[in-house]
C-alpha positions in Angstrom: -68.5 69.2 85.3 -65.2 68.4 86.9 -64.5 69.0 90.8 -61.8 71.4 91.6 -59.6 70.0 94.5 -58.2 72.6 96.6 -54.3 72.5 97.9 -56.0 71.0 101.8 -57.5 68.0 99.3 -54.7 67.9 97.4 -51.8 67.5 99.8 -54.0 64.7 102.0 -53.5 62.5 98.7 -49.8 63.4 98.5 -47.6 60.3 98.7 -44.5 60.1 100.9 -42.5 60.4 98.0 -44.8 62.9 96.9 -44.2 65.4 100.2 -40.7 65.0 100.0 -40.6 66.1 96.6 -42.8 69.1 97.5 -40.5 69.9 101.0 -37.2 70.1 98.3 -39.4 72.4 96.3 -40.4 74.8 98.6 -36.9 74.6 100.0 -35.2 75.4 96.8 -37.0 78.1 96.2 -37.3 79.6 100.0 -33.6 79.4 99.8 -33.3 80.9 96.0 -35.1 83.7 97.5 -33.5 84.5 100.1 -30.6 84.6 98.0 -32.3 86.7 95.9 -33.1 89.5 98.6 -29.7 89.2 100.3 -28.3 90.4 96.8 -31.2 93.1 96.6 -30.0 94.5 100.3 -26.1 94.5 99.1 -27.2 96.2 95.7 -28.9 99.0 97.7 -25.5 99.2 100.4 -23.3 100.0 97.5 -25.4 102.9 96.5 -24.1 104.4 99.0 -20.2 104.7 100.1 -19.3 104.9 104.0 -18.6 108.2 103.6 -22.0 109.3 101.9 -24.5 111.6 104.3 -28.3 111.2 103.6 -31.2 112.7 105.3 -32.0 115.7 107.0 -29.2 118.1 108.5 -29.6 118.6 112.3 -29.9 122.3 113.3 -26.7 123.7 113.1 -24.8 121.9 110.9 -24.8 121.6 107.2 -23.2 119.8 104.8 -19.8 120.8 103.0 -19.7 121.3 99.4 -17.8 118.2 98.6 -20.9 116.0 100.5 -18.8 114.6 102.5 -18.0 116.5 105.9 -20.9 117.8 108.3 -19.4 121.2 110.0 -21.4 123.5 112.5 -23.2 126.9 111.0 -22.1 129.2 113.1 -25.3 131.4 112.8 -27.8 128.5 113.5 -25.2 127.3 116.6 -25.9 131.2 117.5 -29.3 130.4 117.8 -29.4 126.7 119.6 -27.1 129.2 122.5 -30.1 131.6 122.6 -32.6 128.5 122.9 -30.1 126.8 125.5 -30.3 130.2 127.7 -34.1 130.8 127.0 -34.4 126.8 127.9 -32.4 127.5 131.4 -34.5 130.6 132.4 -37.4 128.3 132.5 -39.4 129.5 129.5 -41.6 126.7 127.6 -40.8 125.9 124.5 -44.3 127.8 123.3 -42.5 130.9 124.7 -39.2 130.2 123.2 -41.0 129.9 119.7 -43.1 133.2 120.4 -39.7 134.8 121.7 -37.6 133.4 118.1 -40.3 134.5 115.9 -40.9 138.0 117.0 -37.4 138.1 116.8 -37.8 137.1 112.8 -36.2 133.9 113.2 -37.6 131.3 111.0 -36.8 127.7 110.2 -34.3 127.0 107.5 -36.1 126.0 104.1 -36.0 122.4 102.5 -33.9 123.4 100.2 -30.9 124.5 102.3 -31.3 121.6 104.3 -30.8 118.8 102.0 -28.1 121.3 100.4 
């Protein structure tokens, strides 16, 4: 049975011809794929327009219908005032939770946030 080299052994025996061969190689294709990612990264930018919005709304904003305008929600803006005051009277932000939900404030669903 036949010894295997491995690539350590194999590349000692490699000729000076032979490494520059190999060096083109790997360069070729180092540089074929980088050339290959760079057009993967543009693909992915045109999904998306410079005037498309992705990700989560911030609290008291949403999006307009047409997707392309963020405006402010004038009840959710309502409540980041009542979290500014409570926030200035010197309540913790434990308290300020306790205080919203007793007062049957909740957090806006998924759903109307990626709306």
């Amino acid at each position: 049975m036949k010894k295997r080299m491995n690539a350590d052994a194999c590349l000692k025996r490699l000729t000076d011809e032979d490494r520059e061969i190999t060096e083109k190689f790997s360069s070729i294709v180092l540089k074929a794929l980088d050339k290959y990612e760079l057009a993967m990264i543009r693909a992915r930018a045109r999904l998306y327009t410079k005037n498309d919005i992705f990700g989560d709304m911030p609290f008291g904003f949403h999006l307009t219908d047409d997707g392309k305008h963020i405006v402010a929600d004038k009840g959710e803006q309502e409540v980041l005032a009542v979290v500014r005051r409570l926030i200035a009277d010197g309540l913790t932000i434990r308290r300020i939770v306790e205080r919203l939900t007793a007062d049957g404030l909740t957090i806006r669903s998924k759903k109307r946030s990626q709306a």
